[in-house]
N, C-alpha and C positions, 0 to 999 in steps of 0.2 A: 504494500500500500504506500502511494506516495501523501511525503505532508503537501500542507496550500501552497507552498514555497515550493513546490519540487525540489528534486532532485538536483544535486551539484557538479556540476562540467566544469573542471579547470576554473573552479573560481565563481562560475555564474549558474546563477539557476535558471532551470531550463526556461521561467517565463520571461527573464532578464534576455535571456539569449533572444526569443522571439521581438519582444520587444526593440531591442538592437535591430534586428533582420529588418523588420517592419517599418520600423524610425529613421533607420541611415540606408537603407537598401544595401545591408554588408550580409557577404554570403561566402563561404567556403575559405582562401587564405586570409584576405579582409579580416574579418569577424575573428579567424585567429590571433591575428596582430591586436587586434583590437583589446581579446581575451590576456595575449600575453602583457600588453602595456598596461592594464589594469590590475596587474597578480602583481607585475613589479612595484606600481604607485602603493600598490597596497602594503608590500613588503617595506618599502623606503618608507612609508609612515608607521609601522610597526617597530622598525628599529628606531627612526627618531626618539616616538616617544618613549622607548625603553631607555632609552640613551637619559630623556630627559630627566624623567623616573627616579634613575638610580644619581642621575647628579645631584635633584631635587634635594635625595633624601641622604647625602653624605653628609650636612649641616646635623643633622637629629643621629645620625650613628655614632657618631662623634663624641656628642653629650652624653650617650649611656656609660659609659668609662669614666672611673675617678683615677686621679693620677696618682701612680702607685706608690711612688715619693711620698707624697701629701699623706697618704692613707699610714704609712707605717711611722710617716712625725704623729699624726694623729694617737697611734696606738701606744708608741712609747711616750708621748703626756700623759696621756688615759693610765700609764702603767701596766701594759698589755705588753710586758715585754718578749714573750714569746713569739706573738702574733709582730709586733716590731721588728723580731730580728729575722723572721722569715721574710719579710716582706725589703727589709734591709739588703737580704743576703742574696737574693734573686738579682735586686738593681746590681749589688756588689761585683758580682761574678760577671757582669754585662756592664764594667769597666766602668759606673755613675760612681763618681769619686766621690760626692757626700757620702755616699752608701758606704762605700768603701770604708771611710772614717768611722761611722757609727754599728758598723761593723764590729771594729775594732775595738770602741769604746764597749761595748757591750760582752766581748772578750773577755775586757780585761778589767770588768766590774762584775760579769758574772749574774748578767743581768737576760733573763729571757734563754741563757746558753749554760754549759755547766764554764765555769770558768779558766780560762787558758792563756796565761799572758804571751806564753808562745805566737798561739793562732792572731794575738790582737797586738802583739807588736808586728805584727806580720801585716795584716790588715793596714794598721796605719801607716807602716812604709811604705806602700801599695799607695795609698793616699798623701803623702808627704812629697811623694815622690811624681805625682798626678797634680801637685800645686795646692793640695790644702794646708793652709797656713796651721790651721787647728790640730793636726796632725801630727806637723813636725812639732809644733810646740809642746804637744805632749808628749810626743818618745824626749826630747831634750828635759822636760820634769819627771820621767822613770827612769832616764840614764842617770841622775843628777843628785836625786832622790833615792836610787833605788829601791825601787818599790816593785819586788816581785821581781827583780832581776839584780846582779854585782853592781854595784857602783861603777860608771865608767865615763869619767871626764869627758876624754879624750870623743867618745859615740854621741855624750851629751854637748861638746861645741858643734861635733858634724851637723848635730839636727840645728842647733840653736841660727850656727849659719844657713842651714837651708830656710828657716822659719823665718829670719830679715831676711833672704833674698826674696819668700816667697812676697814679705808684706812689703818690700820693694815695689816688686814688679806691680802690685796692686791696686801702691799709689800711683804708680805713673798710670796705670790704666784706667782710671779713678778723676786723675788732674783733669779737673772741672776749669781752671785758669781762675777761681775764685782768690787765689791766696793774696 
């Protein structure tokens, strides 16, 4: 049984087709062309608006994601620091030098991690050595200190001078021309 629409030929239904025949007097290759130019118009406005569609909606895919940074400051305020250092340790490994730091600090405080001054002086040279200023300053206060490692002058001026070169170069990046 056919529906009211008839049945579909290449795109047209059969009373689409008659209607053509009848209205342009198109018959045989005609009416073919006619068939194929109207599958392509059809096609090239199919992909448009898919095209549009998906550009439309890259603004709103965007906003579903919190930024995974933010999320794990968030957790270590909250004192959530488990949830913190996983979220830390992820950016860490994918070379985010704050992560990198707080990495570390969390190391070597024992916080959210079982505690390892190994893994988190390790951590912060990784970041000390990536330009966080906070970094170096703090292995230069456990070489200096020894806190949880030998006392060691000499490892404690290496970071000290990496920590003013790092807040050197900071200011010069910084120099607003205010002064």
């Amino acid at each position: 049984m056919m529906s009211r629409w008839g049945r579909f030929n290449r795109g047209f239904t059969v009373w689409q087709l008659q209607w053509l025949q009848k209205t342009f007097r198109l018959s045989g290759n005609r009416l073919l062309e006619v068939q194929q130019r109207w599958i392509m118009h059809s096609m090239s406005l199919f992909r448009s608006s898919l095209f549009l569609v998906l550009v439309l909606s890259i603004p709103f895919s965007s906003t579903v994601y919190a930024d995974p940074y933010e999320d794990a400051v968030t957790a270590l305020a909250d004192g959530e620091y488990r949830q913190a250092y996983r979220g830390f340790k992820r950016l860490a490994q994918r070379d985010h030098i704050e992560s990198q730091y707080q990495v570390g600090m969390l190391y070597i405080f024992g916080q959210g991690v079982e505690q390892n001054m190994e893994k988190g002086i390790s951590w912060l040279e990784q970041a000390a050595y990536n330009g966080v200023y906070l970094a170096a300053n703090e292995l230069a206060q456990i070489y200096i200190s020894g806190r949880g490692v030998e006392p060691n002058e000499e490892k404690a001026m290496k970071w000290v001078e990496l920590a003013t070169k790092i807040a050197e170069e900071n200011e010069e990046a910084a120099d607003d021309g205010c002064d």
